[in-house]
Structure formats: structure tokens, C-alpha cells
Backbone as ProteinMPNN parsed JSONL, in Angstrom:
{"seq_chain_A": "XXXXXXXXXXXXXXXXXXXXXXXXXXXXXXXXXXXXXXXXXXXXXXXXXXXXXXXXXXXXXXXXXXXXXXXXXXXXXXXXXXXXXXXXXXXXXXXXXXXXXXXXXXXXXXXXXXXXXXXXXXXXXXXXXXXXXXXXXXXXXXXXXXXXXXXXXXXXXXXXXXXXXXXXXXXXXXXX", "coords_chain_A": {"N_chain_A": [[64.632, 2.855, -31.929], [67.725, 4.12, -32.046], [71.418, 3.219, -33.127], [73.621, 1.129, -30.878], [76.255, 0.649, -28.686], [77.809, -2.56, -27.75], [80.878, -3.823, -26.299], [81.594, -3.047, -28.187], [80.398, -3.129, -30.265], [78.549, -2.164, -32.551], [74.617, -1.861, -31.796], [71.146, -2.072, -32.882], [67.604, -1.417, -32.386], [64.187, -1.349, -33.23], [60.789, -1.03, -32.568], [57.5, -1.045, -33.085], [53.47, -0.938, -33.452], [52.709, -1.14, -35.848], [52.778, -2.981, -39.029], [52.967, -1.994, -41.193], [54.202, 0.322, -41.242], [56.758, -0.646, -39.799], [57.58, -2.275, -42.33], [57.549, -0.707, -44.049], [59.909, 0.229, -42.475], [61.839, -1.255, -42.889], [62.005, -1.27, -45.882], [63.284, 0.787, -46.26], [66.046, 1.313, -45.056], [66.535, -1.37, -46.671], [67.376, 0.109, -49.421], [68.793, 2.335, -47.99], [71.236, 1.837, -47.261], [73.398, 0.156, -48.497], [74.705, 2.565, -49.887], [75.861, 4.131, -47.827], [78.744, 5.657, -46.374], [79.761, 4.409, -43.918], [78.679, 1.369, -44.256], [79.262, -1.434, -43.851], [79.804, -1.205, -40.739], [77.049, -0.541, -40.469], [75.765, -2.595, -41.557], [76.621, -4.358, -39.892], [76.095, -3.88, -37.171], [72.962, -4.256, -37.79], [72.528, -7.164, -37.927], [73.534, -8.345, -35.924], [72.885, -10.332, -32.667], [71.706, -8.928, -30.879], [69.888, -6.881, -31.906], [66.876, -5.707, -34.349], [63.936, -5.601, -35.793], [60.483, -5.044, -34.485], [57.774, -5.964, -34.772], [55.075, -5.243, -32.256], [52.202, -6.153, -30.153], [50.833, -4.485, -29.132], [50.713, -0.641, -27.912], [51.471, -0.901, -25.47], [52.878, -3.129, -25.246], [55.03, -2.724, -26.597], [56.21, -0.897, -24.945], [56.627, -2.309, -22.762], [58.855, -3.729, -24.336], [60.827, -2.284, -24.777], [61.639, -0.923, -22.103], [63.061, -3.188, -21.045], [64.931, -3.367, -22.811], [66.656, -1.471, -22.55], [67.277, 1.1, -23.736], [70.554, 2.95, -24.648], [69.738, 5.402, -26.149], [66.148, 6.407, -26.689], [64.069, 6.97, -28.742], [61.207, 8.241, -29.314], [58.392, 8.56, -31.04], [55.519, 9.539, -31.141], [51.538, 9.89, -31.307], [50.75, 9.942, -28.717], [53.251, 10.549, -27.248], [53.777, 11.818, -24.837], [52.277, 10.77, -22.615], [53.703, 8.11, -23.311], [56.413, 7.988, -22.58], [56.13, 8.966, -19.825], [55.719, 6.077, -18.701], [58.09, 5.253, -18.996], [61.506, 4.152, -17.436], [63.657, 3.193, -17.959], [65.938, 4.148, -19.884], [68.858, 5.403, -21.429], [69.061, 8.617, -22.78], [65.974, 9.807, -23.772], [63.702, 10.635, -26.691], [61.599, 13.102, -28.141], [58.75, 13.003, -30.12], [58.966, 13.404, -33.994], [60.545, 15.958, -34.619], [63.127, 15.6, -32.943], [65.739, 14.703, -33.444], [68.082, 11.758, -32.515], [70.664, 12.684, -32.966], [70.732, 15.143, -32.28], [70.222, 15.282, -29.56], [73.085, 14.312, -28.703], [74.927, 16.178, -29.857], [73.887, 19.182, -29.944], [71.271, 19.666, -28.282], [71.326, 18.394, -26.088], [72.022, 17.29, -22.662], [74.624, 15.717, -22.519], [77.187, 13.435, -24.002], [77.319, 10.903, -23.482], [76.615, 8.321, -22.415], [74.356, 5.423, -20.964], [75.087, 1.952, -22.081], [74.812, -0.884, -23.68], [72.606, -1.627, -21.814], [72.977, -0.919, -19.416], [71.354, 1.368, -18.54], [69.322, 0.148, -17.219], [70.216, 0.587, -14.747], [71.332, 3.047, -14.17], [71.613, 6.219, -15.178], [72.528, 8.95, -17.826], [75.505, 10.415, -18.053], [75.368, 13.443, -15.615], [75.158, 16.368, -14.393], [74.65, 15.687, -11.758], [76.365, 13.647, -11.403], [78.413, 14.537, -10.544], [77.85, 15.294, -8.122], [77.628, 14.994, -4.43], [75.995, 13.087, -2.46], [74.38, 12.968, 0.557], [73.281, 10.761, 3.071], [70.689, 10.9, 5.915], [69.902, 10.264, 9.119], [67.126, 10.137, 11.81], [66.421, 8.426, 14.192], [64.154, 8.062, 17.016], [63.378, 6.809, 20.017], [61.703, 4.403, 20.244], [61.221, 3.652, 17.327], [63.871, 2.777, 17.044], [63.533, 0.698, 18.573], [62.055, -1.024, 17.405], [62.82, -1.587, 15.399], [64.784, -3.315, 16.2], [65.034, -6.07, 16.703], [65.452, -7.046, 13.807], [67.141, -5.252, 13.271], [69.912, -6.234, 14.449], [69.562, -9.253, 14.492], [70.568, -8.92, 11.415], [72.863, -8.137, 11.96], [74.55, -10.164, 13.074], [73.921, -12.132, 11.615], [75.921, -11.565, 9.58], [78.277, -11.188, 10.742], [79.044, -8.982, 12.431], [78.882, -8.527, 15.348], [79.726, -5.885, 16.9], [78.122, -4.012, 15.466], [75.441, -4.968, 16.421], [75.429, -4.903, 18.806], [75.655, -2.495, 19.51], [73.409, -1.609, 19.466], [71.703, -3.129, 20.922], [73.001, -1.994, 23.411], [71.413, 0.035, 24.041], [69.558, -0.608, 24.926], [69.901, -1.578, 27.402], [69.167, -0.938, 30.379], [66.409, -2.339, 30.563]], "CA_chain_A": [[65.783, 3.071, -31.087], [69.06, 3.981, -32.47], [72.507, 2.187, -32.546], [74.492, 1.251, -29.698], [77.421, -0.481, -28.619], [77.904, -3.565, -26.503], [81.993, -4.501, -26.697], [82.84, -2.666, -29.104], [79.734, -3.658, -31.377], [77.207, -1.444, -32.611], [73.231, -2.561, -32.294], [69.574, -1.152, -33.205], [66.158, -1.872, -32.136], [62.973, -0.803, -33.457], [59.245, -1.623, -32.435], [56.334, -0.58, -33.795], [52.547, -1.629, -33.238], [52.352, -0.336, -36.66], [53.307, -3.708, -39.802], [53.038, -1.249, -42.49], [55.12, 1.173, -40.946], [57.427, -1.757, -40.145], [57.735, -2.811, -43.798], [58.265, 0.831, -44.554], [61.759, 0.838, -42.154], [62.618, -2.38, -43.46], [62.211, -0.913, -46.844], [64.314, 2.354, -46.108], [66.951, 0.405, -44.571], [67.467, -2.184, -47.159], [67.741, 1.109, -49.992], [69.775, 3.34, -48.001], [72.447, 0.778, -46.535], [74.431, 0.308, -49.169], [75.038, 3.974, -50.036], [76.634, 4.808, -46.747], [80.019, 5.648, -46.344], [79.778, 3.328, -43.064], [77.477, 0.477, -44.648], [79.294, -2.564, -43.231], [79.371, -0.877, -39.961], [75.686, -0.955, -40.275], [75.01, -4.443, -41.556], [77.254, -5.493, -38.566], [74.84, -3.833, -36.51], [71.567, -5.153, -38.132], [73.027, -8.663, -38.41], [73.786, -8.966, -34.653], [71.541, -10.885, -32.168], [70.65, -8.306, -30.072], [69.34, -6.011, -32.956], [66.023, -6.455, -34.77], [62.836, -4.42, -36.164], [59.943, -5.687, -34.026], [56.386, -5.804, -34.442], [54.314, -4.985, -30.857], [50.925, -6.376, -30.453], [50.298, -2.821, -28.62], [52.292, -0.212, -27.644], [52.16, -1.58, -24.258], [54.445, -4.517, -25.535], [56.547, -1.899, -27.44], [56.879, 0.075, -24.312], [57.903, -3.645, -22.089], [60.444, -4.147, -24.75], [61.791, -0.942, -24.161], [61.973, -1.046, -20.902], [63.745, -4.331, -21.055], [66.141, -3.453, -23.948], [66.926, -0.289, -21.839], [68.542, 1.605, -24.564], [71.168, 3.885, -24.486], [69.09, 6.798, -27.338], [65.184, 5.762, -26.917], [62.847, 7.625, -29.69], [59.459, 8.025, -29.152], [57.333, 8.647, -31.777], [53.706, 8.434, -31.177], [50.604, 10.981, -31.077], [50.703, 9.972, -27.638], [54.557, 10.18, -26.79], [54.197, 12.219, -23.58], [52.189, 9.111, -22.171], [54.58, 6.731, -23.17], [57.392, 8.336, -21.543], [55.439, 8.5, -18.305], [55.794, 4.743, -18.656], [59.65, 4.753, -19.099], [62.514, 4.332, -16.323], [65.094, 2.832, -18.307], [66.819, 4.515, -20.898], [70.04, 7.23, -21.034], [68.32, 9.439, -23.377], [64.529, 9.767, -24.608], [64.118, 11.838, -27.675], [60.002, 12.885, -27.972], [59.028, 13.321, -31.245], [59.371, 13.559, -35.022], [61.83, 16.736, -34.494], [63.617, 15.378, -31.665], [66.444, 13.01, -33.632], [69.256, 11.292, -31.856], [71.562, 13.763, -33.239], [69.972, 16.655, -31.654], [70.669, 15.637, -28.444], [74.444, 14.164, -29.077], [75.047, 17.147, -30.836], [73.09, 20.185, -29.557], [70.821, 19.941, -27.567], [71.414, 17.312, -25.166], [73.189, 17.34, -21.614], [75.562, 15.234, -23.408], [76.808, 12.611, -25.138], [77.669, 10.109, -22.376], [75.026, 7.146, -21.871], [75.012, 4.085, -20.387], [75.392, 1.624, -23.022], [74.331, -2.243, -23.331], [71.165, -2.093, -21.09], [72.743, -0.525, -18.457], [70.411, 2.137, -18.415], [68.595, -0.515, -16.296], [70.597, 0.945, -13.333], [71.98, 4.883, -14.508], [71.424, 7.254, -16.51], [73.607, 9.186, -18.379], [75.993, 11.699, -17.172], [75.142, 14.809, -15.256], [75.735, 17.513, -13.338], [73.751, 15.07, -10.862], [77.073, 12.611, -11.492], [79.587, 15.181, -9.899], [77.264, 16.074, -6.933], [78.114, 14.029, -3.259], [74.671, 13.086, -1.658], [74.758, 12.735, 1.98], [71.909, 10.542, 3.725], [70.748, 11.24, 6.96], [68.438, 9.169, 9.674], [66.863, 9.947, 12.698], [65.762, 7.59, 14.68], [63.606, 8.097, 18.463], [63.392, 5.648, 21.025], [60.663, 3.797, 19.961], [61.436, 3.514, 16.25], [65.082, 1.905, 17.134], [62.713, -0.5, 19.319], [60.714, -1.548, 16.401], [63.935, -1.988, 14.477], [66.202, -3.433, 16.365], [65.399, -7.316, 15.974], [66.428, -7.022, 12.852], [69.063, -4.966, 13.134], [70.971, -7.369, 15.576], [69.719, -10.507, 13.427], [71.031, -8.811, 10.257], [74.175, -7.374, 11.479], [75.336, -11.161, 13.524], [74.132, -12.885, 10.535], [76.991, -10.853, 8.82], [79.281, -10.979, 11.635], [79.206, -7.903, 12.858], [78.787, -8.23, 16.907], [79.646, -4.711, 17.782], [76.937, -3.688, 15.148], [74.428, -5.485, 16.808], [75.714, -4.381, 20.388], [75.641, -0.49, 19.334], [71.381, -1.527, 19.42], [71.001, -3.845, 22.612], [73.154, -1.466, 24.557], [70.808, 1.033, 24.154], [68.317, -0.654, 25.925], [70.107, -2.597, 28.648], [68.123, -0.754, 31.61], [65.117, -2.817, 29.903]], "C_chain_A": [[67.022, 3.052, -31.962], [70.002, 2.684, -32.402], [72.951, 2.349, -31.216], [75.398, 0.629, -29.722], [76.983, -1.138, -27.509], [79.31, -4.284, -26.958], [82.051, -4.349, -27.916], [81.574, -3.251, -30.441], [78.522, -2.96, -31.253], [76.155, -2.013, -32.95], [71.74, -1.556, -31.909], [68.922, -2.399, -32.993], [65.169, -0.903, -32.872], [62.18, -1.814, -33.207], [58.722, -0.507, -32.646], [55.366, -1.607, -33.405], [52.2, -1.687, -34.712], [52.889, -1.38, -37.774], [53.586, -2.346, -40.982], [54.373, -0.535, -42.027], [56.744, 0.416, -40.669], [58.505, -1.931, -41.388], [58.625, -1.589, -44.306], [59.681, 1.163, -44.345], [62.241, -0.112, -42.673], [63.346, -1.956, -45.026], [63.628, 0.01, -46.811], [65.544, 1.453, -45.516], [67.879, -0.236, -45.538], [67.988, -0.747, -48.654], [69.067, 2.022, -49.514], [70.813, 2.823, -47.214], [73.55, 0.692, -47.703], [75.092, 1.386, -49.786], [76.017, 4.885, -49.217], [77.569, 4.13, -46.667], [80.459, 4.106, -45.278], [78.715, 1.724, -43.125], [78.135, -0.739, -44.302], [79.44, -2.199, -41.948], [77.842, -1.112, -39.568], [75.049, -2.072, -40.107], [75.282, -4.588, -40.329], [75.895, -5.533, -37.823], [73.495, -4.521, -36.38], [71.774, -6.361, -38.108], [73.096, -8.932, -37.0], [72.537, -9.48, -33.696], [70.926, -9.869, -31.42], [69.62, -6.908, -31.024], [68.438, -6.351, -33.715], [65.184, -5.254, -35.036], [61.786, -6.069, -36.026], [58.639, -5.285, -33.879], [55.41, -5.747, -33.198], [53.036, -5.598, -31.287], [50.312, -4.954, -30.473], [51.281, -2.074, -28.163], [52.21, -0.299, -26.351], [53.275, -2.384, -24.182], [55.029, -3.35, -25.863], [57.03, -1.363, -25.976], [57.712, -1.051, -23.13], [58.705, -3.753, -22.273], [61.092, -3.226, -24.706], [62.79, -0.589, -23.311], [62.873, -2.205, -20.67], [64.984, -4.324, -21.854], [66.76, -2.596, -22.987], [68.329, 0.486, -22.634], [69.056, 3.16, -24.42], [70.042, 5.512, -25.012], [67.742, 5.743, -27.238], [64.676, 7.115, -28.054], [61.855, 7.348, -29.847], [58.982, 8.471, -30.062], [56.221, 8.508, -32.09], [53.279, 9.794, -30.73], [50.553, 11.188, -29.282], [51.949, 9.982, -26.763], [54.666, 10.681, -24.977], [53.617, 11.103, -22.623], [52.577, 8.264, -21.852], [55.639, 7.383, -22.457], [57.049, 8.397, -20.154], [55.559, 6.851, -17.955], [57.218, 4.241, -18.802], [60.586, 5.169, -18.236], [63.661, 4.045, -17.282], [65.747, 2.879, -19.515], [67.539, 5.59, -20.521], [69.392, 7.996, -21.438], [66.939, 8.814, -23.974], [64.209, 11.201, -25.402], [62.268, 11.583, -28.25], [60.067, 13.566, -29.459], [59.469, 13.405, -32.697], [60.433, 14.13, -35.129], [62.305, 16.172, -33.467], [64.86, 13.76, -31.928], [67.709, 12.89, -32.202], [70.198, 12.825, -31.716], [71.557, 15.091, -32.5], [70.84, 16.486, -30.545], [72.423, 15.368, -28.126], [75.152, 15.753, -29.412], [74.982, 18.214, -30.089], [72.304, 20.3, -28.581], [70.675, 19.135, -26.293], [72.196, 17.86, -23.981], [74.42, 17.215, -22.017], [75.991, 13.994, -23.85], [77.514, 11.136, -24.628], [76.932, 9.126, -21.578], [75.514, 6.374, -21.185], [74.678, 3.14, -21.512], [74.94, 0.298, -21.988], [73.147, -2.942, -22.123], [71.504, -1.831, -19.448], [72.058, 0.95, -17.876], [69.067, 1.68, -17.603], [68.902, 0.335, -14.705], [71.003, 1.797, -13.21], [71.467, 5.603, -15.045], [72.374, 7.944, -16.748], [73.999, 10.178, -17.808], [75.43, 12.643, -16.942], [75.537, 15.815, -14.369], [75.888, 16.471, -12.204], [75.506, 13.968, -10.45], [77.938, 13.305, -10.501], [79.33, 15.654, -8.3], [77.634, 14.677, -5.395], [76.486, 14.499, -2.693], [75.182, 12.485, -0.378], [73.208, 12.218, 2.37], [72.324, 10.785, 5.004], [69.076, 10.743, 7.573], [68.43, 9.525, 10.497], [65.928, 8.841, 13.497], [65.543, 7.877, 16.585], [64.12, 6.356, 18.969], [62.911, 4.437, 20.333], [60.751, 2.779, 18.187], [62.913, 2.526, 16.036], [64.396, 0.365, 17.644], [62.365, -1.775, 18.112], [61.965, -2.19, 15.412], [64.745, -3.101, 15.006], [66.149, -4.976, 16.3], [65.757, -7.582, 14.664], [67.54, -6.815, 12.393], [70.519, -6.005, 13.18], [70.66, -8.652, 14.88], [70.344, -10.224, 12.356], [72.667, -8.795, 10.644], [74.907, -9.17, 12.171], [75.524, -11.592, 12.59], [75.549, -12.451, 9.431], [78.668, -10.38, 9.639], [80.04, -9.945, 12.154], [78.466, -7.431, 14.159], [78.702, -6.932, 16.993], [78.12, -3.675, 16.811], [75.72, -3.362, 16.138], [74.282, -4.778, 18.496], [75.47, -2.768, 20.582], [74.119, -0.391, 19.47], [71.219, -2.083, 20.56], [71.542, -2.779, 23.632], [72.217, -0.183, 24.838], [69.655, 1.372, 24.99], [68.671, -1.635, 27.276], [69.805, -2.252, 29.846], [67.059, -1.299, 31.758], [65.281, -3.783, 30.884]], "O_chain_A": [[67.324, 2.022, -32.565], [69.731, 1.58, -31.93], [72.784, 3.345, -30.511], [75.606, -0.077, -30.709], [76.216, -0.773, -26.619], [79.238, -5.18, -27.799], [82.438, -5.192, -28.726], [82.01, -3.752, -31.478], [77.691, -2.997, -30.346], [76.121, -2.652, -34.001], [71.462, -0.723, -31.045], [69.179, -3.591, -33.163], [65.466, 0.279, -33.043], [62.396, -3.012, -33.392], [59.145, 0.641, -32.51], [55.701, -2.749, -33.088], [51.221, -2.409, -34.898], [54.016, -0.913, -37.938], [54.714, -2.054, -41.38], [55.476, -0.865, -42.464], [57.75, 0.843, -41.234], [59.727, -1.791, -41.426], [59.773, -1.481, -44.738], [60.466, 1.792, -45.054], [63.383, 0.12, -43.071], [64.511, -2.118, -45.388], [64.731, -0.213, -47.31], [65.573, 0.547, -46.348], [69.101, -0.119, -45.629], [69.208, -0.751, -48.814], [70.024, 2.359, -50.211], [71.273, 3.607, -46.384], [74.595, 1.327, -47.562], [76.184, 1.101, -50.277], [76.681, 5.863, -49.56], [77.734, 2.912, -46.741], [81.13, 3.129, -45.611], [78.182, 1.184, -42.155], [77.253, -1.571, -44.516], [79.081, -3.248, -41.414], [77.476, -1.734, -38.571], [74.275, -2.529, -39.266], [74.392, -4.922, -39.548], [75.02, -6.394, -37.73], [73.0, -5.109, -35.418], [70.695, -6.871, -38.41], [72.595, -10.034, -36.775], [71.382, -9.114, -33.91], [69.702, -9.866, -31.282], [68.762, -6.198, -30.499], [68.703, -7.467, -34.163], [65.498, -4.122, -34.669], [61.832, -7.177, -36.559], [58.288, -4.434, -33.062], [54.692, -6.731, -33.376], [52.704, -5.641, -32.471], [49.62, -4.398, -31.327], [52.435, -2.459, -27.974], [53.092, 0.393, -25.843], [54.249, -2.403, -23.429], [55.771, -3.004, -24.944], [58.246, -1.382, -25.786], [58.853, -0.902, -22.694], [59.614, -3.898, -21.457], [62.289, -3.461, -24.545], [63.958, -0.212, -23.396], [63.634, -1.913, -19.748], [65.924, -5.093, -21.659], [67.678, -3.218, -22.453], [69.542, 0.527, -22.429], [68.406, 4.181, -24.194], [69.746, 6.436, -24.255], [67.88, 4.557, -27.539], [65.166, 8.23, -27.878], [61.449, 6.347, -30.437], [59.353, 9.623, -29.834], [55.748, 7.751, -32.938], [53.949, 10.63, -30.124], [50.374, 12.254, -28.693], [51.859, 9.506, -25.631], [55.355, 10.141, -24.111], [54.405, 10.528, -21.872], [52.374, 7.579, -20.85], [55.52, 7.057, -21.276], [57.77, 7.821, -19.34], [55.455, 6.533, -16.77], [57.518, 3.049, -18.748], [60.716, 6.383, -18.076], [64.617, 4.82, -17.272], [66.095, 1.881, -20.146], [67.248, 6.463, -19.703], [68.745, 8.492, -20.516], [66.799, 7.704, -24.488], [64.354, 12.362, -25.022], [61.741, 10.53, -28.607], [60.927, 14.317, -29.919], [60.696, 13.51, -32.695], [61.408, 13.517, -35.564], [61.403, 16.348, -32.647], [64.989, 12.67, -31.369], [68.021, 13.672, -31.305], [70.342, 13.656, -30.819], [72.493, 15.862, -32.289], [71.871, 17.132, -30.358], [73.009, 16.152, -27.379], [76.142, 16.057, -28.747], [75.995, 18.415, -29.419], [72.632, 21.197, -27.804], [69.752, 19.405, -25.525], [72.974, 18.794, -24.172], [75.263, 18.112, -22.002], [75.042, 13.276, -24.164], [78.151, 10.41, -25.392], [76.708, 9.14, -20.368], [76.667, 6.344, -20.755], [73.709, 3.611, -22.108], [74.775, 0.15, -20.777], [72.914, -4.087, -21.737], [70.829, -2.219, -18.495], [72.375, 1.442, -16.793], [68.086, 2.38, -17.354], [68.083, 0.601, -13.825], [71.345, 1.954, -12.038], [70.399, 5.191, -15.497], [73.328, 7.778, -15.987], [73.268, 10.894, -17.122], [74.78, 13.082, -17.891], [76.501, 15.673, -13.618], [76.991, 16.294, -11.688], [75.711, 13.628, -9.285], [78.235, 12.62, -9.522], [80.13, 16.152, -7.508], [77.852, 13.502, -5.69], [75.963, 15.604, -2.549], [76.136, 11.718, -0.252], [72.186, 12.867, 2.147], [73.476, 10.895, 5.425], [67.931, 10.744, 7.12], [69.591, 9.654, 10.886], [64.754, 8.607, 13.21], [66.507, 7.898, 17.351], [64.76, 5.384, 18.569], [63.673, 3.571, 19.903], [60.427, 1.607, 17.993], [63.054, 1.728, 15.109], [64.677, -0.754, 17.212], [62.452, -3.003, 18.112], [61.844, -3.248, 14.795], [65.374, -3.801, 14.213], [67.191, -5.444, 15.84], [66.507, -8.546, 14.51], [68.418, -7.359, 11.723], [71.488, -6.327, 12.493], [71.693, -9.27, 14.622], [70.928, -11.227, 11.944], [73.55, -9.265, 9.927], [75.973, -9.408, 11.603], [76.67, -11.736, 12.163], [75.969, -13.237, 8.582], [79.635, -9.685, 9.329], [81.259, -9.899, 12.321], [77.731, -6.448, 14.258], [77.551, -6.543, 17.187], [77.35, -2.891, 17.366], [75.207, -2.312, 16.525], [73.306, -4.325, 19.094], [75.181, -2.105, 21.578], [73.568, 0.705, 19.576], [70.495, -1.474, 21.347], [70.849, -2.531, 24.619], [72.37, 0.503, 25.849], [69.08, 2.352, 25.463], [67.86, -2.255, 27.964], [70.072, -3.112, 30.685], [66.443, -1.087, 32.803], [64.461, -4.694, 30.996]]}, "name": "protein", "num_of_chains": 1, "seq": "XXXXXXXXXXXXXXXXXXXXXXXXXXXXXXXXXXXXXXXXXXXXXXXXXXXXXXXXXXXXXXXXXXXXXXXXXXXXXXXXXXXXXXXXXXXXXXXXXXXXXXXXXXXXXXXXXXXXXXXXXXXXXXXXXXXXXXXXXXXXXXXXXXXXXXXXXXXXXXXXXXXXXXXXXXXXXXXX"}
């Protein structure tokens, strides 16, 4: 998983079921960190608590902590990626694939470049068309079906002090 921010503070995750492979980003990491233009930017990142490179037992765990980190840019990488994405609700972007970096979709090929940030990808996703659109619900309800409802109704809506609520359901049946 890429960086992110949380207040203004950029942080990375990675899991892997995979130690070697692991070792390998650890490696690449500690090499190509000091080279970049933005390399205390980075440390910050790697240094902060919510940021870490994390060994999975399986990629079931990897895909829990996922789901739990709920990061802004997820990257899947696995023979089996279309799988694991079947298994993921909560991230802004998921990027399938070797070809398929961050950048791509920021960049090029993405909706765009507008997430939800710090794990609220628990409860959004990132901008879309979908953002600008006005949904309208709409309920019918018979006789019978208000029936079945309506002790609740009238317990929910007093408990909340909202008499005429409750009254907009009993009067419906006061020939009863």
C-alpha cells in the first residue's frame, strides 16, 4: 500500500505472506531512501506509528489488515489478485497488478485523484461522478405491511419524541 496522509502526515503499509519478499522491500527501501529528493519526507512516513512492512500468516490476514487499514491507494499484487479484490470493501483506490502502479491511476488512468484518506475509506470512496448525482429513495408501503411495522414505528418515533410521528401510524388504523 502506498503513502498517505493523516493531518498533514504521510504513512505506508505493506503486507506480504511472502518473508523473503519482505526482506527484499525492506532492502529496496533502506538503498533507495536516501537518494530521494524527498527522503526525509519518507523517513517521516516510515517512522510513524501507523506505517509498517508486515508479515501475514496468509493472505487472508493480509487481506483483514487491509480491510482494517482501509487505505486510501490499495495494490494488489498476487497471481490471484482478482480474488482478493472480491474480498475488499474498503479502500479509495485498488490498483490490480504488477502494471497497475499508484501513479497510473493519480495520473492517467484513474477517475481521479481524490480519496478518502486516514481509513476513511471505511465509509466512502473516492470521488465520482456518483458524488455529484442526488439519489432519491422511495417506499411503498400496503396496509398490511404498515401493520407489521407500526409497533415499532410508534415505539421508535415516542422514544425520540416525536408524537405526531407516531400518530401519522395509529391514525391510520383508528376504525380498528
Amino acid at each position: 500500500m502506498p503513502l498517505r496522509e493523516l493531518g498533514g502526515t504521510v504513512w505506508t503499509a505493506i503486507v506480504t505472506d511472502d518473508v523473503d519478499l519482505a526482506a527484499g522491500v525492506a532492502d529496496a527501501i533502506d538503498a533507495q531512501v536516501p537518494d530521494r529528493e524527498r527522503a526525509d519526507v519518507i523517513r517521516g512516513a516510515l517512522d510513524h506509528d501507523a506505517s509498517g512492512l508486515f508479515v501475514a500468516r496468509s493472505m487472508s490476514e493480509a487481506v483483514l489488515f487491509a480491510e482494517e487499514y482501509a487505505a486510501e491507494h490499495l495494490s494488489i499484487v498476487a497471481d490471484d489478485d482478482e480474488a482478493l479484490l472480491d474480498r475488499i470493501e474498503n479502500a479509495g483506490a485498488v490498483f490490480l497488478g504488477s502494471y497497475s502502479p499508484v501513479a497510473a491511476g493519480d495520473y492517467a488512468s484513474g477517475p481521479n485523484h481524490v480519496l478518502p484518506t486516514g481509513g476513511a475509506a471505511k465509509l466512502t470512496g473516492g470521488l465520482s461522478v456518483d458524488t455529484f448525482l442526488r439519489a432519491t429513495t422511495v417506499q411503498r408501503l400496503d396496509e398490511r405491511s404498515l401493520a407489521d411495522l407500526r409497533e415499532t414505528i410508534t415505539t421508535l418515533a415516542r422514544a425520540e419524541g416525536l408524537e405526531g410521528h407516531a400518530e401519522s401510524v395509529d391514525r391510520r388504523f383508528e376504525d380498528e
